[in-house]
C-alpha positions in Angstrom: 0.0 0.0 0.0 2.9 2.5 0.4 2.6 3.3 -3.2 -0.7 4.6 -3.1 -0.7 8.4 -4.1 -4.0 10.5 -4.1 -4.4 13.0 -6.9 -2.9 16.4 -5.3 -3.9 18.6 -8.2 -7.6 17.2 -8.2 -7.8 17.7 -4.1 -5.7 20.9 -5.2 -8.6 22.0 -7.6 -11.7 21.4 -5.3 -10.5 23.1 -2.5 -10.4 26.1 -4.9 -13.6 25.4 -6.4 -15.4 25.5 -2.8 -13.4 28.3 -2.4 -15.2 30.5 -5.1 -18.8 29.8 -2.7 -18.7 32.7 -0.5 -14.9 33.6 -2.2 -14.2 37.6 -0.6 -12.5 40.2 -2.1 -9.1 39.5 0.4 -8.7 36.4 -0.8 -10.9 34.3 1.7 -14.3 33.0 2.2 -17.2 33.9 4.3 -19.7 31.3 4.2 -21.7 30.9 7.2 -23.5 28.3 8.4 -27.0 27.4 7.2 -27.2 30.6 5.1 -27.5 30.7 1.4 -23.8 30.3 0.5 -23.7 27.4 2.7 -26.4 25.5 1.1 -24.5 26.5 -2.0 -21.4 24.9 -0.8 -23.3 22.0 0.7 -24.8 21.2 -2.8 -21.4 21.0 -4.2 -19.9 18.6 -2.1 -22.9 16.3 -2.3 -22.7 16.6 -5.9 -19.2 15.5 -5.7 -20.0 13.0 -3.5 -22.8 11.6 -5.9 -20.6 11.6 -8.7 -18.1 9.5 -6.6 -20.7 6.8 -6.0 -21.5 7.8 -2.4 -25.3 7.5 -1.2 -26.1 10.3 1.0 -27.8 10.6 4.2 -28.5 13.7 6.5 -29.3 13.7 9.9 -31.9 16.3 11.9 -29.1 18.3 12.6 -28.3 18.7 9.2 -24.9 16.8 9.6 -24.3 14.8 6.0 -22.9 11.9 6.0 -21.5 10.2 2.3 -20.8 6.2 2.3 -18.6 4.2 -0.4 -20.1 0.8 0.3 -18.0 -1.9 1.9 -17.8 -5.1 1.3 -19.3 -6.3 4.1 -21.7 -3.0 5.0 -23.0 -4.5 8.7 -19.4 -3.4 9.8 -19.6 0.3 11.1 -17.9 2.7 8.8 -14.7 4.1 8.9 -15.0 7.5 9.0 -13.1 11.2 8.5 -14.6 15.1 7.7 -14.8 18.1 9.2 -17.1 21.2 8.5 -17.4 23.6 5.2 -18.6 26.5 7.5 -16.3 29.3 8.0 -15.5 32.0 10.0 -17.0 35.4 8.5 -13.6 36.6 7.5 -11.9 32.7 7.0 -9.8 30.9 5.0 -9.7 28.1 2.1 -8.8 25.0 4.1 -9.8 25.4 8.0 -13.0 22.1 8.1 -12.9 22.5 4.1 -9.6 20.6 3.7 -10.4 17.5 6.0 -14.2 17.3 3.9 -12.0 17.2 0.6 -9.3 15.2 1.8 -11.8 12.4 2.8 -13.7 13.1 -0.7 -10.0 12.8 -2.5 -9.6 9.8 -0.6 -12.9 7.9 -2.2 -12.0 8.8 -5.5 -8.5 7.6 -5.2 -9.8 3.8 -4.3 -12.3 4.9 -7.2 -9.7 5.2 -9.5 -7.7 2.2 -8.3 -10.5 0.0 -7.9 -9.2 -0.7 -4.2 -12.6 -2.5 -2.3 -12.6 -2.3 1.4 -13.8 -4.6 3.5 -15.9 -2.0 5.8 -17.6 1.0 4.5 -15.6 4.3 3.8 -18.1 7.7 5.0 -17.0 11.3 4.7 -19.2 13.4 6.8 -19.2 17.2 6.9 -20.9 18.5 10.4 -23.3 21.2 11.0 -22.2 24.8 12.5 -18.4 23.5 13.8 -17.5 27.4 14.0 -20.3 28.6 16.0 -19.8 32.1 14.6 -23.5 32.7 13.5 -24.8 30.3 15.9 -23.4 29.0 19.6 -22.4 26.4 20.5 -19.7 25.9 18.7 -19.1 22.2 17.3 -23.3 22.2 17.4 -24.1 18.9 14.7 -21.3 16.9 16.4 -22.0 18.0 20.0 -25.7 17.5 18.9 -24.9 13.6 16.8 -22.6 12.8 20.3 -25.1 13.6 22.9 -23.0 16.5 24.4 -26.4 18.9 24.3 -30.1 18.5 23.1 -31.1 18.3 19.4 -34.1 21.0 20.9 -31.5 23.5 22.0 -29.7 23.2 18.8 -33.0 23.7 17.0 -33.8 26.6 19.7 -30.0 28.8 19.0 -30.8 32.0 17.4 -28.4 34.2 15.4 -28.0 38.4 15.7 -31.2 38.8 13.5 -33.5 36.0 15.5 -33.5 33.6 13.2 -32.9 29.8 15.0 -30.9 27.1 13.6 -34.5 24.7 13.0 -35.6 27.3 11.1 -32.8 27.5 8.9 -32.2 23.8 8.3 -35.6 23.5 6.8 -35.4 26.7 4.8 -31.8 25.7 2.8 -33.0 22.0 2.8 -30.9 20.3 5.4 -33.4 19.0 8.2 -32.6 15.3 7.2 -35.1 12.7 9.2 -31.8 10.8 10.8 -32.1 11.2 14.4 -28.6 12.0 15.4 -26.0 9.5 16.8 -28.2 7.2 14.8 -25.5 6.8 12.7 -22.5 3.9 13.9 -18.9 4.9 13.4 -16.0 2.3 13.4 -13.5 4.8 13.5 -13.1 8.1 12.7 -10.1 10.4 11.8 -9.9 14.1 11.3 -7.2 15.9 8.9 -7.0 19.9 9.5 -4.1 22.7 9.1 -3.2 23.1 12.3 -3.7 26.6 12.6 -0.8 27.2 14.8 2.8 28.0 14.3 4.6 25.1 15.4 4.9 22.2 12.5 6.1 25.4 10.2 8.6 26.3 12.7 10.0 22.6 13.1 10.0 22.5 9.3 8.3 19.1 9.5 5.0 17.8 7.5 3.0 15.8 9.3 1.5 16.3 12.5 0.5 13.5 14.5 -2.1 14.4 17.3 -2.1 12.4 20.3 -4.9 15.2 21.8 -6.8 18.0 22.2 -6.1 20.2 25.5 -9.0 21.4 27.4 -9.7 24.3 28.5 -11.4 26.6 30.7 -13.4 30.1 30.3 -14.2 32.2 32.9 -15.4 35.4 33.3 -13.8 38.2 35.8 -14.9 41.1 37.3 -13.3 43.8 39.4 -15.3 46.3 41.0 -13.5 49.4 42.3 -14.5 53.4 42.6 -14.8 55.5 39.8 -12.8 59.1 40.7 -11.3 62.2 39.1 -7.9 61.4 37.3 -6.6 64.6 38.5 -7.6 64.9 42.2 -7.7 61.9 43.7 -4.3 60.9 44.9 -2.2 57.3 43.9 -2.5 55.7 47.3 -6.0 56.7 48.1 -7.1 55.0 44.6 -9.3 52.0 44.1 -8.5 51.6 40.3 -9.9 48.4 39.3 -8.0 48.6 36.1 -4.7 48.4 37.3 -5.9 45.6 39.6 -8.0 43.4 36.4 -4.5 44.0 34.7 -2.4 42.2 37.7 -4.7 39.1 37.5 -4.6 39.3 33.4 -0.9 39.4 34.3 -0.7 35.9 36.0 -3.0 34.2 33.8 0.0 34.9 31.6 2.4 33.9 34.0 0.9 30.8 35.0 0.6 29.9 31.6 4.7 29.6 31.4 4.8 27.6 34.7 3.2 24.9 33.3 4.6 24.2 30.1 4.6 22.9 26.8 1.2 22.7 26.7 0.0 25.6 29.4 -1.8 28.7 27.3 -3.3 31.6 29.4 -4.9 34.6 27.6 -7.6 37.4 28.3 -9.0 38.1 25.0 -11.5 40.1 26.0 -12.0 43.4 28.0 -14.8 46.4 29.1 -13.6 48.8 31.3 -16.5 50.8 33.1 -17.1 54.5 32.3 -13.8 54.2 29.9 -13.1 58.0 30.2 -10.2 59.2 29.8 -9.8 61.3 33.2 -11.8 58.9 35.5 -10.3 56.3 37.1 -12.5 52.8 36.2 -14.6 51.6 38.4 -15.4 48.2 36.8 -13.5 45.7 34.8 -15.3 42.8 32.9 -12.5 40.8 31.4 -12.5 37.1 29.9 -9.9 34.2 30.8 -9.1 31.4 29.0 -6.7 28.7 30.3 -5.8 25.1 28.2 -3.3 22.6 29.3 -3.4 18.9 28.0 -4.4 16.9 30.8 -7.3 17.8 33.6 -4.7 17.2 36.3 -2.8 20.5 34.9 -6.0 22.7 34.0 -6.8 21.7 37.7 -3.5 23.4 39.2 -4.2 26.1 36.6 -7.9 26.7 37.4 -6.4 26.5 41.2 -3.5 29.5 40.7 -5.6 31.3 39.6 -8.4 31.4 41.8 -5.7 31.8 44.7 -4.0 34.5 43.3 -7.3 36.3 43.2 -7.8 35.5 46.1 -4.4 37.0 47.4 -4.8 40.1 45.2 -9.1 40.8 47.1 -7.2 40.5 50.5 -4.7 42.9 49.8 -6.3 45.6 48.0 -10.0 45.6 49.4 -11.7 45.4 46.2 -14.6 43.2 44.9 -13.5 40.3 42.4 -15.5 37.7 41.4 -14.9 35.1 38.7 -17.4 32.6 36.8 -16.2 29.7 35.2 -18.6 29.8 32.1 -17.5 27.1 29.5 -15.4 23.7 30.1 -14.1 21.5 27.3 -12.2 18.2 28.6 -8.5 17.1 27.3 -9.7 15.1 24.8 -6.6 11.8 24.4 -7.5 10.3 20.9 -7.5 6.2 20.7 -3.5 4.9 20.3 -4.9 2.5 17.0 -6.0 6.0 15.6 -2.7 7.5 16.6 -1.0 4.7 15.6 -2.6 4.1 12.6 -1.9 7.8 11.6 2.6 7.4 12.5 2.3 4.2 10.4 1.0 5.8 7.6 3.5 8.4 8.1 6.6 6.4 8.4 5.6 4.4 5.2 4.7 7.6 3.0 8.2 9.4 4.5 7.1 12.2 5.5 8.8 14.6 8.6 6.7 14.4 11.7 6.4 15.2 15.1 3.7 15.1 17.7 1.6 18.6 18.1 -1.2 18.6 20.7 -3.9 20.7 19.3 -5.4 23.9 20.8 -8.1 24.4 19.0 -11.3 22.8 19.3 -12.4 19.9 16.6 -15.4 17.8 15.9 -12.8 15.3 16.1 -13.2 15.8 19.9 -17.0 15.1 19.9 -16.5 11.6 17.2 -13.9 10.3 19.8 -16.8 10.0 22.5 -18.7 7.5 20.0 -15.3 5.4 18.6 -11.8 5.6 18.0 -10.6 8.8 16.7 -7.3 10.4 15.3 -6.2 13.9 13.8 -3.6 14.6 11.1 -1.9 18.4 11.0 0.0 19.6 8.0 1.1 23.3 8.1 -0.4 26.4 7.8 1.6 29.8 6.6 2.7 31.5 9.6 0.4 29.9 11.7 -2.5 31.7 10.5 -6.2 30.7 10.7 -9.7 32.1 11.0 -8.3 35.0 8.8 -8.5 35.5 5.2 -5.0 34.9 4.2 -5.2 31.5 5.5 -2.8 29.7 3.3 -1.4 26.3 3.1 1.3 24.6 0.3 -0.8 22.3 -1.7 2.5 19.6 -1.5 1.5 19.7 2.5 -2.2 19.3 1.7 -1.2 16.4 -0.6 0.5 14.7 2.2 -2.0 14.7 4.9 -4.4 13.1 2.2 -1.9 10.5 1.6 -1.4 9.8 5.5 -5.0 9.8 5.6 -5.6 7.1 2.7 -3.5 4.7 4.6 -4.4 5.6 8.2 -8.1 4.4 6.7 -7.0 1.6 5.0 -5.4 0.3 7.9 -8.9 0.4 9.8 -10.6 -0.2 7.0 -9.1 -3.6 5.8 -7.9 -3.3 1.8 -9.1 -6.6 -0.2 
């Protein structure tokens, strides 16, 4: 099998052609989900996947789901896709390259008339961004069990429109009831939307996990004043006190690395005048590490630091832990599956632990599951000039041929 090749130029060419769907003037794509362009981009890849020999089948969540028969179809399908929504000013490949990749895939062991002994399914999940609807990862939380298919149905977007709504209006409402749906195994291939594969100069990434994180919300309450009389010491600034903790969610971010992150993304500072000292700070925290035991001493810093910091300077703190994503460890015959494929095909590799979120994270509640990384230019992702070499995109596909093969069982 290590001479099996997919057709780079082909996956090459249908990433641009999704591309167009949406296509912005900077060079990226804004196609959210369940909106016009989305159906638009939806119908394409179903097309494809008709003209590929895949049957089709769409759950109520709208996830789709294309299979290239098996041999023997009462085995559970081996699985990989991602998500064609994008962020509203994202890239070419972020969810679009791991539908493709899986599509590219079928129509290699078209072309080479390879049969498997289970099914082959490429799915492509509903709302993974969450940018015009939350939660984020909705049709895989929904097809997993993580929330109900009614408060999917029920999330509404800035104009009032809800997600049930929407489904039956582009066509997507399928009658599947999700999670109705077996998988045997299921990989995921994405640009890894970080920095580190294109600063080790290697190819492949092989992810052994997702880190978990936790959100909070913080809020220091102080007295608003005049900038000019009120003296230094007799100030209770609740800016410069927000901006000590923001500090050492920073600084306990280094003491617990390679995998420790720690950023405050998001601030409101109350009046925000110029001459009046804030009374109120309303800032966001976000902490990830790649085992619970770590976000634990994290999530346990911090709160004591806060702690510390309310003694001291006699002001009001208080902090909301408001979302919670476990470290997700994928299965070691996924992981394995994917360094096998890897050592055969040649590639560089080394192990990256992803930060971001996948559905990836959802499918490995439900079976086996493993993620392949290739590079991204600078790092970049969610942003327009999202760019990835097509010779990378080429070789995750080829990793990802074999790494299904090898669950799938060649004849």
């Amino acid at each position: 099998m290590t001479e099996l090749r997919i057709n780079g130029g082909r996956l090459w060419d249908s990433l641009m052609e999704l591309a167009q769907i949406g296509a912005t003037a900077k060079g990226g794509v804004k196609r959210l989900a369940l909106t016009d362009l989305d159906k638009q981009g939806r119908d394409l890849v179903v097309r494809w996947g008709r003209e590929a020999g895949m049957s089709i089948t769409i759950d109520q969540i709208g996830n789709v789901f294309m299979r290239r028969d098996g041999v023997d179809n009462s085995l559970p399908p081996v699985m990989t896709g991602s998500h064609i929504d994008t962020q509203p000013t994202g890239g070419k490949f972020d969810g679009n390259y791991g539908v493709l990749a899986g599509l590219e895939v079928v129509r290699t062991l078209n072309d080479l008339n390879i049969k498997t002994q289970a099914p082959i399914e490429v799915a492509f999940w509903t709302n993974e961004e969450g940018s015009r609807f939350v939660p984020v990862m909705m049709g895989s939380g929904v097809f997993c069990g993580a929330f109900s298919l009614e408060t999917a149905y029920a999330a509404k977007d800035t104009e009032g429109k809800t997600v049930g709504e929407e489904l039956e209006r582009i066509g997507y409402k399928g009658p599947q009831v999700p999670g109705d749906h077996p998988i045997g195994a299921y990989f995921e291939t994405h640009i890894e939307q970080g920095p580190v594969l294109e600063d080790a100069d290697k190819v492949i990434g092989v992810v052994p996990a997702v880190m978990g994180l936790r959100w909070y919300d913080c809020t220091v309450n102080g007295m608003e004043a005049h900038a000019g009389p009120t003296p230094m010491g007799l100030r209770r600034d609740a800016l410069q006190v927000a901006t000590s903790i923001m500090q050492e969610v920073v600084a306990i971010a280094h003491r617990y690395p390679p995998y420790g992150r720690g950023t405050v993304g998001m601030v409101q500072v109350f009046p925000n005048s110029r001459n009046v000292i804030p009374g109120e700070v309303k800032f966001s925290i976000d902490l990830r590490n790649v085992n619970d035991e770590l976000l634990d001493t994290m999530d346990a810093d911090m709160r004591a630091f806060i702690e510390r910091t309310q003694a001291t300077t006699g002001l009001g703190i208080t902090i909301e832990q408001v979302s919670y994503f476990a470290p997700t460890p994928f299965h070691p015959d996924c992981v394995g599956a994917v360094r096998n494929a890897t050592e055969k095909l040649g590639y560089s590799v080394m192990d990256v632990v992803s930060g971001a979120g996948h559905d990836a994270i959802y499918a490995a509640r439900l079976a086996p599951a493993g993620m392949i990384f290739v590079p991204c230019k600078d790092g970049i992702s969610h942003n327009e000039i999202e760019d990835a070499k097509s010779e990378h995109l080429e070789a995750g596909c080829n990793v990802l041929l074999l790494a299904m093969l090898e669950r799938a069982v060649v004849l």
